[in-house]
C-alpha positions in Angstrom: -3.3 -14.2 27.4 -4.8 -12.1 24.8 -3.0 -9.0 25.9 0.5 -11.4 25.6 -0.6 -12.5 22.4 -1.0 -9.3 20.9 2.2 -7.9 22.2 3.9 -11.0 20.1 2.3 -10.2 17.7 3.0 -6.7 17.4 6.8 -7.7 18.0 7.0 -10.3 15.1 5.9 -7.2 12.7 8.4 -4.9 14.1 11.0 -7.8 13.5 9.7 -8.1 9.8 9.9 -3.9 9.2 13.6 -3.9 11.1 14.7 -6.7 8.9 12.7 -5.6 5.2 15.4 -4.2 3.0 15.0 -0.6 1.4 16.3 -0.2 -1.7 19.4 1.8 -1.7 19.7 4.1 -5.0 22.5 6.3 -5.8 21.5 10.0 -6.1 22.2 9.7 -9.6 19.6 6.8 -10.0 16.5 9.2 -9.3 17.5 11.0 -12.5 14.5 10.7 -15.6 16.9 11.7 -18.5 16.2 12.8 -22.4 18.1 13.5 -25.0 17.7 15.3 -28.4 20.1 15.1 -31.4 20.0 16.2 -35.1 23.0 14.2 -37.3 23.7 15.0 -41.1 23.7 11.5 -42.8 25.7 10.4 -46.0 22.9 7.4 -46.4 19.7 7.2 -45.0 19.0 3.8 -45.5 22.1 2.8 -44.1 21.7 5.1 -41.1 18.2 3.9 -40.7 19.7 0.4 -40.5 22.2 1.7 -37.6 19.3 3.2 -35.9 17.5 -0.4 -35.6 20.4 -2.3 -34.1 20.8 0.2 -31.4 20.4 -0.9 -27.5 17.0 -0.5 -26.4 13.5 0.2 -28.0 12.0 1.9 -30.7 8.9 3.9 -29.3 7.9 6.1 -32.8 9.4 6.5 -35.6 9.2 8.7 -39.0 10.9 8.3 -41.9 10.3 11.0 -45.5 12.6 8.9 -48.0 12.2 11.6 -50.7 12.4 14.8 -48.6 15.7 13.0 -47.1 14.4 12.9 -43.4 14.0 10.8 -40.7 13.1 10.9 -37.0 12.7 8.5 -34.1 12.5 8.2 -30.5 14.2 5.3 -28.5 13.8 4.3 -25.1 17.4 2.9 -23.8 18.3 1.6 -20.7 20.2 4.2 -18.6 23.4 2.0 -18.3 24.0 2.1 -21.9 23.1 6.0 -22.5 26.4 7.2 -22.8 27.3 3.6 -25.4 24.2 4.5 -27.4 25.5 8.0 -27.5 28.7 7.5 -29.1 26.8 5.3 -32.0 24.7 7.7 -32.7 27.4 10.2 -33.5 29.8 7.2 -35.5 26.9 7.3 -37.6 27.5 11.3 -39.2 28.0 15.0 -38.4 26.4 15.5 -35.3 24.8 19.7 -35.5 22.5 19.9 -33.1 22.1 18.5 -29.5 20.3 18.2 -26.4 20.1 16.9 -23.1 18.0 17.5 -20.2 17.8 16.0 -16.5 14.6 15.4 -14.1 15.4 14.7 -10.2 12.2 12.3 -9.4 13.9 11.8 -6.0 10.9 13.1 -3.9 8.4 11.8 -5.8 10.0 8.2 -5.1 10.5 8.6 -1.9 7.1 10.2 -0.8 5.7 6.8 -3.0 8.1 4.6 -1.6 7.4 5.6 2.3 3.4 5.4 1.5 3.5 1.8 0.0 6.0 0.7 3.0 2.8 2.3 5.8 0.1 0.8 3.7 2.1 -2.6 3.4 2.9 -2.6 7.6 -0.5 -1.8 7.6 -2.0 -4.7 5.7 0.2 -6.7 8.0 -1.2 -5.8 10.9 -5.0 -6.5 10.2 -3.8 -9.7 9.0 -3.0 -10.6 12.7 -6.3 -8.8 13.7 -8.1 -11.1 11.4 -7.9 -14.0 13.2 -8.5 -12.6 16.0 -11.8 -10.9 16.0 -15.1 -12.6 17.6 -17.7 -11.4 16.2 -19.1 -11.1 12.9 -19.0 -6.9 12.7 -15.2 -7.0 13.1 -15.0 -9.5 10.8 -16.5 -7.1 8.9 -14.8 -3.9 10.0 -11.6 -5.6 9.5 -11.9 -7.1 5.7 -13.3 -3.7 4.1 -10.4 -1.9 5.9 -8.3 -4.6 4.3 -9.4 -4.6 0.8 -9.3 -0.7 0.7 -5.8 -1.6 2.0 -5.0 -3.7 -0.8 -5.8 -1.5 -3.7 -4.2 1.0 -2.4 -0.9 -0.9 -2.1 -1.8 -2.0 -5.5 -1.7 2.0 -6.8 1.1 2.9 -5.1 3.1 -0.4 -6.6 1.7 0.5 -10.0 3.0 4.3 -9.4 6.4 3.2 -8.0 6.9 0.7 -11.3 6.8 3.9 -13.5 9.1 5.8 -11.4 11.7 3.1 -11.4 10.9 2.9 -15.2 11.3 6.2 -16.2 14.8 6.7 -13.9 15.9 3.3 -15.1 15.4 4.7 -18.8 16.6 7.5 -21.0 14.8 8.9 -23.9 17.0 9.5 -26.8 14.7 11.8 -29.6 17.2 11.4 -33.1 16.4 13.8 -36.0 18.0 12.3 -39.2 19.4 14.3 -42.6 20.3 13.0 -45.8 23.5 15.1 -46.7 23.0 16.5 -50.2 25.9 17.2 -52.0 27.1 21.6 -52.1 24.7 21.2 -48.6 26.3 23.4 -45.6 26.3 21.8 -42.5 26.3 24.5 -39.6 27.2 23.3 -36.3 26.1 24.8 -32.7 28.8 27.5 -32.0 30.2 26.4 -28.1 31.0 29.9 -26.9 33.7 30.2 -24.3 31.0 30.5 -20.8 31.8 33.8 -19.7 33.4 34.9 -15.9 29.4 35.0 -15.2 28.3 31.8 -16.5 31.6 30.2 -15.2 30.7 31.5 -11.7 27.2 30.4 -12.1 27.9 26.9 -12.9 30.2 26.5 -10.0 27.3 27.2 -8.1 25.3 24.3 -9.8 27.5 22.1 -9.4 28.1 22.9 -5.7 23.9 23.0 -5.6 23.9 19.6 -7.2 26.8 18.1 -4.8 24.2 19.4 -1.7 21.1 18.1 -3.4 23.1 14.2 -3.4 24.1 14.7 0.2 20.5 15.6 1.5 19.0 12.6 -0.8 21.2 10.1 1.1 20.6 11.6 4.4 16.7 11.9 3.6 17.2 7.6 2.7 18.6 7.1 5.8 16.4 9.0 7.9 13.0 7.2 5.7 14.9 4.1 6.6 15.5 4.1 10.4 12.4 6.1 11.2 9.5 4.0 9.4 10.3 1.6 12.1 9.2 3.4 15.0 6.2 5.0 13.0 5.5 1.4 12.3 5.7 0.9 15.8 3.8 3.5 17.3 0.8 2.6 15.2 0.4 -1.2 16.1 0.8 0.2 19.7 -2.2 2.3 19.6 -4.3 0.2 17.5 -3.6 -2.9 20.2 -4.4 -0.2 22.6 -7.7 0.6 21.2 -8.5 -3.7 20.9 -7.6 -4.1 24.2 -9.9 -1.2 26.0 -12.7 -2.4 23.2 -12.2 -5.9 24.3 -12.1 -4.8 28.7 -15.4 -2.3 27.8 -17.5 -5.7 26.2 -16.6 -7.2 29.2 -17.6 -5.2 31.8 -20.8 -4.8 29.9 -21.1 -8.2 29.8 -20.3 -9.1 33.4 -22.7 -6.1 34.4 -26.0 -7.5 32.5 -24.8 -10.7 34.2 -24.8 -9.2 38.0 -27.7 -7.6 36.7 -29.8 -11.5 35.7 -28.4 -12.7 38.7 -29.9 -10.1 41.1 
């Protein structure tokens, strides 16, 4: 009965892995973005007004009235980047900008895949919990399962500040007060040379395979933690069960053993 009892027990966790959701992310949403901008202003104060009502949150700011400069950083949710962008340059002559890209793809995913062991994990010794029968395995059981626990709770701390940082963009604005005879000089967009031409076809071809393996890695993290899942409850009610046959021989042995 024990044996029956742990194999339904085992099945009712591998039900709740097959039917936990992953969360499915375009490539696109593993991207941490910043952006850098320097705009020539006709009024500060008026531009500094501007800068307030944009979308998102004003993380540091710096403002020099009487040298006639300004700067700020502004965290903004990655939905309204490209919105936020286009304010910024309604609000004056635009000379100088910047924007860079980090992939935190594998870092999510090798997070994601831990938290989704430990949390199948914790499940499991759950159901061993109210099963043990003596006061050691209580004991075993509850250490392992508080370690267990603050673990999931790093690895849910760690995965909030990836989804954070990919579900944000950083926009850095550099603000200055035009002065009147001042000359504005703009970056220069050169015409990319048959080199540079050739070498961002192969970026984007690079970035086009790096999307495709992301969404084959998902699926494969997704229809493999399953039977990883699996194959640890199997061993661990394994080891239980040959734990559970060794006491009782033992015990049936020092019976035989009164009796003679």
């Amino acid at each position: 009965m024990k044996f029956i009892s742990i194999c339904l027990a085992a099945c009712l966790v591998i039900l709740l892995i097959a039917t936990t959701p992953v969360q499915a992310q375009s490539p696109m949403d593993f991207l941490q973005r910043s952006n850098r901008l320097t705009i020539v202003v006709q009024c500060m104060e008026e531009a500094w007004a501007q800068m307030a009502a944009l979308p998102g949150i004003e993380t540091s700011s710096s403002l020099e009235v009487f040298l006639g400069r300004g700067s700020a950083v502004r965290l903004v949710p990655a939905t309204l980047l490209d919105t936020t962008l286009a304010q910024l340059h309604e609000m004056g002559e635009v000379i100088r900008t910047e924007s860079h890209a980090i992939n935190l793809f594998g870092q999510w995913t090798a997070v994601a895949a831990e938290f989704q062991l430990r949390n199948h994990e914790y499940l499991r010794l759950i159901e061993l919990l109210y099963q043990v029968e003596t006061i050691r395995e209580f004991n075993q059981i509850e250490t392992r399962l508080r370690t267990v626990i603050a673990w999931q709770e790093q690895l849910r701390g760690r995965l909030n500040l990836l989804e954070q940082d990919m579900g944000n963009a950083q926009i850095s604005v550099h603000l200055i007060q035009y002065v009147p005879g001042m000359e504005i000089e703009e970056d220069e967009e050169e015409e990319p040379s048959r080199l540079r031409q050739i070498a961002n076809a192969f970026m984007n071809s690079a970035r086009g395979t790096l999307a495709a393996a992301q969404a084959i890695l998902l699926f494969i993290v997704r229809v493999s933690l399953p039977f990883v899942a699996l194959l640890i409850i199997l061993i661990i009610a394994v080891r239980v069960i040959k734990s559970k046959w060794r006491r009782r021989k033992i015990k049936e042995e020092k019976n035989d053993d009164e009796n003679s």
